[in-house]
N, C-alpha and C positions, 0 to 999 in steps of 0.2 A: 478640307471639309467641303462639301456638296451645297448647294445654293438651294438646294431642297430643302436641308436642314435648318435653314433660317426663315425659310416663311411660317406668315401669325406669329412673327417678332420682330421688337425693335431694331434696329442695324442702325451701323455707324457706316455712313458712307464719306468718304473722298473721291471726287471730282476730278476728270484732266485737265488741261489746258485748254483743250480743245470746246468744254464746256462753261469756259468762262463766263461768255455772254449771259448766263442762266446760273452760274453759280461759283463763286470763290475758289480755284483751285486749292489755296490752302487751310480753308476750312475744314471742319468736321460737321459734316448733319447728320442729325437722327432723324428716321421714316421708319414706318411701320411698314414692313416688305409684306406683300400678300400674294404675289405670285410670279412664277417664273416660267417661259416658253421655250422652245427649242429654235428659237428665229433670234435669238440674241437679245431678246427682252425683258426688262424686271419691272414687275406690277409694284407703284409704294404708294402708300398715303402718307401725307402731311402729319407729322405731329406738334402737339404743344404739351408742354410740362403743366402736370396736373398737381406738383406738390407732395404733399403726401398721399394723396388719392391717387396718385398713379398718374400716367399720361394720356392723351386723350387724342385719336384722327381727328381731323378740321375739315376731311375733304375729300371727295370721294377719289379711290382709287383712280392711277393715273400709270400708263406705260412710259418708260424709259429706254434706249439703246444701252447694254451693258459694255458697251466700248468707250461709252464717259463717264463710266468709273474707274477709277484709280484701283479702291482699295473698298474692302465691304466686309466688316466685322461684325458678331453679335454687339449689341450696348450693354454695357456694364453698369450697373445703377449707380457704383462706387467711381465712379470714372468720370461725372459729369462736368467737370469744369474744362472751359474753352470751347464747348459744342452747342453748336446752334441748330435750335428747331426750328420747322418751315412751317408751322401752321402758326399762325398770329393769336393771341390771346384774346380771352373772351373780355367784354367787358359786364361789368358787374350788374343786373339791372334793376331797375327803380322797381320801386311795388308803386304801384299807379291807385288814384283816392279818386274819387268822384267828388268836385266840388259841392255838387247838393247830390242830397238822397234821392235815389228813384223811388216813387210811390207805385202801390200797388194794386 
């Protein structure tokens, strides 16, 4: 399958050795692939598990050498245990109160 075919989707990628310093060769990450070049490059953004609402980028697209990946599959929504996402979770936020009322 063509690497064309996976962009504007999530991908499971594995990592080489070589790219330890930045990431777990025996991991599985999910990225949302956005684009591919003819210089040996894959465009991915960060994701994070949205739940049942779906997953969500954290981050603006960012380029890659495709000689430190291993392995790069579509992600399977049925498949998600052991794989780790690269965008960090949100955190929930306060509804903010004004201790006095503004007058007007």
């Amino acid at each position: 399958m063509s690497l064309l075919h996976l962009i504007h989707k999530n991908v499971i990628i594995k990592f080489t050795d070589s790219a330890g310093s930045q990431f777990n060769p025996e991991a599985s990450y999910i990225f949302r692939l956005t684009g591919v070049d003819g210089m040996g490059f894959l465009q991915i953004q960060d994701l994070k598990s949205g739940g049942e609402a779906g997953h969500e980028t954290t981050s603006m697209p960012y380029w890659i050498n495709k000689d430190l990946v291993r392995e790069i599959h579509e992600f399977d929504e049925a498949k998600t245990k052991g794989l780790l996402f690269t965008g960090l979770p949100t955190k929930p936020g306060k509804a903010k109160t004004s201790a006095k009322p503004k007058s007007a």
